[in-house]
N, C-alpha and C positions, 0 to 999 in steps of 0.2 A: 443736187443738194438733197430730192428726197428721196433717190437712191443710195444716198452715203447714210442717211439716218435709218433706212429701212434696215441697212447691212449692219449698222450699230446696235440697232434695237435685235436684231435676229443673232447677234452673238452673246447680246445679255442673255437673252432668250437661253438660249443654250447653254450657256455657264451657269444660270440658273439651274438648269435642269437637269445638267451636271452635278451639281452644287448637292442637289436633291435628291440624286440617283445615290451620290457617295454617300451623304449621309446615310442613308435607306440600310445602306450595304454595312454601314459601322454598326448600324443597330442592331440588324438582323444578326451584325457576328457579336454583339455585346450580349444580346438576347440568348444567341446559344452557348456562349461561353457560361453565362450564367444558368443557362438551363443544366448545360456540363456539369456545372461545379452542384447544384441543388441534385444532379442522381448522383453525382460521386458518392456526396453525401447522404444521400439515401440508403447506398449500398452500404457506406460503411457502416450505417447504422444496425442495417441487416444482416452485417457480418457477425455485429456484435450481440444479434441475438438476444436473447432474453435477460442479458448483463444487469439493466437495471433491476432486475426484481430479484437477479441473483449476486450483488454487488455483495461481496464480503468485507469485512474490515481485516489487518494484520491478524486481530486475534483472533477472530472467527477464522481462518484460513487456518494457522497454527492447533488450533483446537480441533480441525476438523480434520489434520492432518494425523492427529491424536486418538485420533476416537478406532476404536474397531468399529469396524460396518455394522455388525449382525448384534455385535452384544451393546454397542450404546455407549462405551464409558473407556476412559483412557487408561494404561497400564497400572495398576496397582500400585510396581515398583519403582513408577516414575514420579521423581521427586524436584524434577527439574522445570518442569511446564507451570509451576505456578509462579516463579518467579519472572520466567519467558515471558510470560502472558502480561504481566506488567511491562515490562521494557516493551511490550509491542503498544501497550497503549502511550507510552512517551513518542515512540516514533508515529503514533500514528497523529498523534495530534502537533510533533513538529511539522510533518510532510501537511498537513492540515491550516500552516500557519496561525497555532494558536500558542503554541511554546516554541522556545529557542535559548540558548544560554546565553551569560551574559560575555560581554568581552572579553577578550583576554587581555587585555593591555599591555604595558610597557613590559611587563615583567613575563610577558608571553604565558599562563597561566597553563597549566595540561588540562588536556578536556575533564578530565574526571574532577579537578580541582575546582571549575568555574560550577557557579550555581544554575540553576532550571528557572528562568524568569516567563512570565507569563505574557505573551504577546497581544494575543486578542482573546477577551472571554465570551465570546460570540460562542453561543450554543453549536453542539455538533448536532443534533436531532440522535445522538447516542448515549443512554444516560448511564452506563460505567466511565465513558470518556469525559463525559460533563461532570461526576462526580467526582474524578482524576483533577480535572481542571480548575475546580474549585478548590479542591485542596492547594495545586498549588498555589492559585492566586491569593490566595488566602495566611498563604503562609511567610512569616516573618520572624527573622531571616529566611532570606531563600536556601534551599536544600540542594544539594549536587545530583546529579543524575544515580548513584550508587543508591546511597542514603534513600532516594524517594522508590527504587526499586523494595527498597527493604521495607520502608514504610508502607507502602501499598499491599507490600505481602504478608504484613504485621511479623514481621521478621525484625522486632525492635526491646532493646532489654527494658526500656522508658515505658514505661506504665501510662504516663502523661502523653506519650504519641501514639498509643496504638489506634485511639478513633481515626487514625489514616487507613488505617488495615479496610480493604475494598473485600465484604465477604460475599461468598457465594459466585464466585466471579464463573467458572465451571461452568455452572447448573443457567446461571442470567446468560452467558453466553450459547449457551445449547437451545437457550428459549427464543434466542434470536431465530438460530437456527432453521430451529421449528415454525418460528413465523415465516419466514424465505422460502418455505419449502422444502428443505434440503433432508433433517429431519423428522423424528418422529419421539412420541413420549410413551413410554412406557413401566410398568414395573418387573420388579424382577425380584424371585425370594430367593436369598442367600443364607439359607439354615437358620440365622439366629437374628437377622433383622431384612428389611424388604430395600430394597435402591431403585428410584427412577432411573432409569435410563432411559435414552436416546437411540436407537439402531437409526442406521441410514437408510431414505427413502427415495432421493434423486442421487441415483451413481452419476448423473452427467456432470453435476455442478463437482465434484469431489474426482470425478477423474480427470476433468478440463483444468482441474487444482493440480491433479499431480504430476499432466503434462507437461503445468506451466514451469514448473519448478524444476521437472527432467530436461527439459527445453531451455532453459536458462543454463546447464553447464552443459550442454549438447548442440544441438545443431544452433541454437539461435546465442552461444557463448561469445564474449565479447572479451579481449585478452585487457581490457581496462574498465576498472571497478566505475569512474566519473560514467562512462557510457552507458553504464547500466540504470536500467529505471532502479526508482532511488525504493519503490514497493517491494523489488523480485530481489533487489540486495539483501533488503532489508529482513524478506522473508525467509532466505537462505539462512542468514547468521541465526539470526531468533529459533527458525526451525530447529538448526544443528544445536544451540543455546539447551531449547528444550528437550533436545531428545525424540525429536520427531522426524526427521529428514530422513531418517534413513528407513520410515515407511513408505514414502515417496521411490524409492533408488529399489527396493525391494521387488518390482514386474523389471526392473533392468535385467539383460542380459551381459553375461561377467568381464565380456570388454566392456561396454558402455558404463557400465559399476563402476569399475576401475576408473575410469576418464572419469567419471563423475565424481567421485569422492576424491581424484586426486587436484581437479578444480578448487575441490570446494577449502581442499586446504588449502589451494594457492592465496584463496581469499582470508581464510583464518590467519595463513601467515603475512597480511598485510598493515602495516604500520598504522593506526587507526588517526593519530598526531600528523602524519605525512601525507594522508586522504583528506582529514579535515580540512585541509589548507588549500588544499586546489579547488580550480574556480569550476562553482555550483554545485560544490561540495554540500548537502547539508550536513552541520555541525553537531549537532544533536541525537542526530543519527551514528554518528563516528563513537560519541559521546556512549552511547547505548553498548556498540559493538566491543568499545572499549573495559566497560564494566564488566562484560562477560567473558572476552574472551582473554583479559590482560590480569 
């Protein structure tokens, strides 16, 4: 009998210990799987470099796409970037969750027809975007995506709307710039009166820009517009909108040109009604591309 309980007692023993050994072994692989995952994420932080302090907005990227390097200031003849620059601040504050439009209902409404309702007036910490934002929450009836383009670029025949007009958008967004590091301020005399300008001081931040955007109808091209980040869409249309992409496309080489600019129509010629609709579509954004390119 006290050999049958000694052989009892000696295999709890052991299944204990067992017991103890496995645990040991789940932890140590729990421990490293999370050690794993804590350098994954290390690296990829490290990949990502100095991103936060060089985080651009749509418009700062399109502006910056704009600018000549040496001389500071965007083309003379370019009459299209101040409108661009508005539709980049709709989409930047749709992709932001702070606008979106309103339903389309029974009557299936077209993008351009539905109005710009205000989702969350939760501050961006960006005050051209916050002063966008309060406009339109502010505003009654609500306005179509067209209409608040025009408003914001005081592109308005109504006397009584032009306090929507966002002035100085340029010059506020260059000062961003300059705070980021990116640029620099300066003057410059032009015979009959003097102009701040801006020259470029980190070519990193501003080539790593025109990479991205070469990269986007090039090696990293996706043959479906939903796959594509909803930023490097976004930046494409508005670039091309304003008149600027095709200083991006300009260090290309004449096949890769060709492939690039014949992408980028593919996307132009895309149904902006037949995009919206698909799933994770943002609509706002459709809404944007619609305005300009339809």
């Amino acid at each position: 009998m006290t050999s049958l309980t000694q052989r009892n007692s000696g295999l709890v023993q052991r299944r204990t210990e067992a017991s103890r050994n496995a645990a040991a072994a789940d932890k140590e692989k729990i421990d490293g799987e999370d050690e794993f995952e804590s350098r994954r994420g290390e690296e990829e932080d490290e990949d990502k470099g100095d991103s936060k302090e060089t985080r651009l907005t749509l418009m700062e990227e399109v502006l910056l796409l704009g600018l000549k390097d040496r001389e500071g200031y965007t083309s003379f003849w370019n009459d299209c970037i101040s409108s661009g620059l508005r539709g980049c601040m709709l989409i930047e504050l749709a992709i932001r969750g702070r606008l979106q439009l309103e339903a389309s209902g029974m009557r299936r409404k077209s993008l351009l027809t539905r109005k710009v309702l205000c989702k969350s007036d939760a501050p961006t910490g960006d005050m051209l975007l916050d002063e966008a934002l309060k406009h339109v929450k502010e505003t009654q009836p609500p306005e179509t995506v067209q209409s608040w383009v025009e408003l914001l670029s005081g592109e308005t025949w109504n006397p009584l709307k032009l306090h929507y007009q966002l002035r100085n958008v340029r010059e506020r967004l260059a000062k961003n710039l300059v705070e980021k590091g990116v640029l620099t301020t300066e003057k410059q005399n032009f015979l009959l009166f003097d102009m701040t300008t801006h020259p470029l001081t980190n070519n990193t931040v501003k080539q790593r820009l025109v990479r991205k955007v070469q990269e986007a109808v090039l090696e990293k091209w996706v043959n479906e517009p939903q796959r594509m980040d909803k930023r490097i869409l976004a930046l494409l249309f508005l670039a091309h909108s304003s008149d600027v992409l095709e200083n991006a496309f300009a260090p290309l080489l004449d096949d890769q040109y060709d492939l690039a600019m014949k992408r980028v129509r593919m996307l132009l010629d895309l149904e902006p009604e037949v995009e919206a609709a698909k799933s994770g579509a943002n609509e706002l954004l459709w809404a944007v591309v619609a305005a300009f390119t339809k």
